[in-house]
C-alpha positions in Angstrom: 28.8 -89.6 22.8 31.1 -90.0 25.8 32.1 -92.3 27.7 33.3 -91.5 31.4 34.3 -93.7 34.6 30.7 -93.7 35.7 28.4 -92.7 32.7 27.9 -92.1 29.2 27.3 -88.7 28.0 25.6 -87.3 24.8 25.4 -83.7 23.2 23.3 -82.8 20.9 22.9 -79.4 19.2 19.4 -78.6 18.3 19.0 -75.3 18.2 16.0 -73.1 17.8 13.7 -75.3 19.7 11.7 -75.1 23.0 12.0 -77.9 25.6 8.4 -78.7 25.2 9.2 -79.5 21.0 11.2 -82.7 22.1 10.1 -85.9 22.3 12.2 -88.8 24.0 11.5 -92.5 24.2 13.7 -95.7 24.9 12.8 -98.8 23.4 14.1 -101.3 22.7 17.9 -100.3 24.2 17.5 -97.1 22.0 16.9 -93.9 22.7 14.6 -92.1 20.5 15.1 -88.4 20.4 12.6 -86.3 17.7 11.6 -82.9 17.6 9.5 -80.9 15.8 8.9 -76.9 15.6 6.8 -74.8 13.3 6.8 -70.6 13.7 5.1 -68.5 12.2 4.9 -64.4 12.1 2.5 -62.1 10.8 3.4 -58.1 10.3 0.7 -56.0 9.0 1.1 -52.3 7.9 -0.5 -49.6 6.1 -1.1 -51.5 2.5 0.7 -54.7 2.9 0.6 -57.7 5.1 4.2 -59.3 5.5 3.9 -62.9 7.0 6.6 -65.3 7.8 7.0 -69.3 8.4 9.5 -71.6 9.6 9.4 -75.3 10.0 12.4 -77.6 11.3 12.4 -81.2 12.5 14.6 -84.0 13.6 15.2 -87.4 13.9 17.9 -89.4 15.9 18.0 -93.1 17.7 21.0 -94.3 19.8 21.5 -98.4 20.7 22.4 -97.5 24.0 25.6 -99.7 25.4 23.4 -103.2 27.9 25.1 -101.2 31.0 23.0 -98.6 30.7 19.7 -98.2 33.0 16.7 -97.1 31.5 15.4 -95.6 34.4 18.1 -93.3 35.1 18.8 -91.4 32.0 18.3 -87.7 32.6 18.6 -84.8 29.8 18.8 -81.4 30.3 18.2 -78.6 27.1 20.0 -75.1 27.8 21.3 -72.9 25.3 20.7 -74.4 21.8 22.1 -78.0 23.4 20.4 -81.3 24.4 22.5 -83.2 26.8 21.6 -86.9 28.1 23.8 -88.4 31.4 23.4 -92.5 30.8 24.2 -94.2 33.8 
């Protein structure tokens, strides 16, 4: 976390997930962030089948500083990063 003149800013890495695997609340002054992502792969070839699984989650919650409004927190995910602007 960050602070700036105007805003708080917070990076999280989280990589390997899709935008749509996140899942962000605030309650109670905290900011809730969780995500969850299962993948799986299946190869099949002459005699064999070759299947593959992956399952990652997370879990993090923030007390977010009184100044801060609920209403206008924004995050953004791009390249393996979750960012949040607090204002």
């Amino acid at each position: 976390m960050k602070e700036t003149d105007k805003s708080f800013e917070v990076e999280l890495a989280a990589p390997g997930f899709y935008k749509k695997d996140f899942n962000v609340t605030i309650d109670d002054g905290c900011l809730n962030i969780s995500a969850e992502s299962s993948r799986s792969k299946e190869e099949k070839e002459d005699k064999y089948t070759r299947q593959g699984f992956s399952y990652n989650s997370f879990e993090k919650r923030l007390q977010l500083p009184d100044s801060v409004k609920e209403e206008d927190v924004k995050a953004k995910y791009k390249d393996g990063v979750l960012r949040f602007n607090l204002i």
